[in-house]
C-alpha positions, 0 to 999 in steps of 0.5 A, spaced: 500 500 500 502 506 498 503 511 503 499 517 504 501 524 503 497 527 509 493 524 515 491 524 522 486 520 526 480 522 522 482 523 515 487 519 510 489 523 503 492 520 497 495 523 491 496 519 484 492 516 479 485 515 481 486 508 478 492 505 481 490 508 488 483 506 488 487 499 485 491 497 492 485 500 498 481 494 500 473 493 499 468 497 503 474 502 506 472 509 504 467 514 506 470 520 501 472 520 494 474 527 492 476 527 485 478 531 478 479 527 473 484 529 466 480 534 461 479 531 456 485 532 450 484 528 444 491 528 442 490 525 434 497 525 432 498 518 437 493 511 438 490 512 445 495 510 451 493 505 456 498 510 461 494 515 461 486 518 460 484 524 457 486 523 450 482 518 447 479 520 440 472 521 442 468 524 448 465 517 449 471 513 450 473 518 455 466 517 459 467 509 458 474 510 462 472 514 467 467 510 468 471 503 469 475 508 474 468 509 478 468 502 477 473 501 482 471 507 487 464 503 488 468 497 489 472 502 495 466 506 498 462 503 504 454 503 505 454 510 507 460 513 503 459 518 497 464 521 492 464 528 489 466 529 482 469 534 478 469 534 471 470 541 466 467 540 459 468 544 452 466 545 446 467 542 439 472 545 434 473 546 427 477 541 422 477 548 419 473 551 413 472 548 406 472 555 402 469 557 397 471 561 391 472 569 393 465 572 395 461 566 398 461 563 404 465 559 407 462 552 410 465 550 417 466 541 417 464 538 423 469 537 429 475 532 428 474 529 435 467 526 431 463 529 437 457 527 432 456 536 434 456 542 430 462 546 431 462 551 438 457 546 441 458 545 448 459 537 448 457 536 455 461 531 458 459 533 465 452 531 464 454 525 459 458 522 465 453 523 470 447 519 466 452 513 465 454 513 472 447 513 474 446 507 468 452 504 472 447 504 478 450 512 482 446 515 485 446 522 483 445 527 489 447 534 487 449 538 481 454 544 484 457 549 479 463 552 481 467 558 479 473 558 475 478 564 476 478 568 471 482 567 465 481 560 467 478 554 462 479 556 455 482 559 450 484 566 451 481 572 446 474 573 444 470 569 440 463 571 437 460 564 437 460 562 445 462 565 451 468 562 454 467 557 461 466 560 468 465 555 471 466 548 472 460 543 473 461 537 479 457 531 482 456 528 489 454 522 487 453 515 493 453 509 492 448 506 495 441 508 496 440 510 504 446 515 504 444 523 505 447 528 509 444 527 516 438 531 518 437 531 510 430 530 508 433 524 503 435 521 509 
């Protein structure tokens, strides 16, 4: 078992990759999950690595591997645990334009990362991921938006098409039924 990188008679932290940490704790030992999985980045120019994830090809690849992780932290969590989650998402790029000659108007392709979306669209891996954590039997207790510091979650510079990402969206999703804050009227 690795060590921690901070403890002390309530509470135990552990850094690394979510996959290998959740790997080496035993079944049913965890109350808390607090965890921020990589962005996902497409990276186009390399096969998809089993090292890391973030950089599948398309958006449901990524989901199908934070799910295999969710696996895992239901397997760790006890009958009263929850895991919090937090997940930004992104919108669908261009390929680039098919141009037409001088005077007509350009024609924007779909994005490479075939979203199956329309350039600019927000591709909504948060709630994607929630929906098949709920399929994969999660309970999914509370949306929470949080505000991301300025400059933070896109690109910079202006563009017409959207306003750039303020926030970033989380989850507090249980396991099994009967957990809820006490005093809580799901309780």
């Amino acid at each position: 078992m690795r060590e921690p990188c901070w403890h002390d008679t309530t509470a135990t932290l552990y850094l690394g990759d979510a996959r290998e940490v959740l790997e080496e704790i035993a079944d049913g030992s965890v109350d808390c999950i607090v965890t921020s999985p990589p962005p996902w980045t497409p990276d186009h120019t390399q096969p998809p690595s089993s090292s890391g994830y973030g950089h599948e090809p398309t958006p449901a690849l990524y989901i199908a591997a934070l799910r295999r992780v969710f696996a895992e932290a239901h397997r760790v969590l006890t009958d009263t645990g929850t895991a919090w989650l937090a997940i930004s998402d992104q919108y669908a790029l261009s390929t680039g334009r098919a141009y037409s000659p001088r005077g007509k108007h350009s024609r924007i392709t779909r994005d490479q990362s075939m979203t199956g979306l329309p350039v600019s669209s927000l591709i909504g891996l948060p709630w994607q991921l929630a929906f098949a954590l709920n399929d994969d039997g999660w309970i999914i207790r509370n949306s929470i938006a949080g505000r991301m510091p300025r400059g933070g979650g896109g690109p910079t510079g202006w563009n017409r098409t959207r306003t750039l990402p303020r926030w970033s969206s989380g989850s507090s999703l249980s396991a099994w039924p009967g957990t809820a804050w006490p005093g809580s009227p799901a309780r």
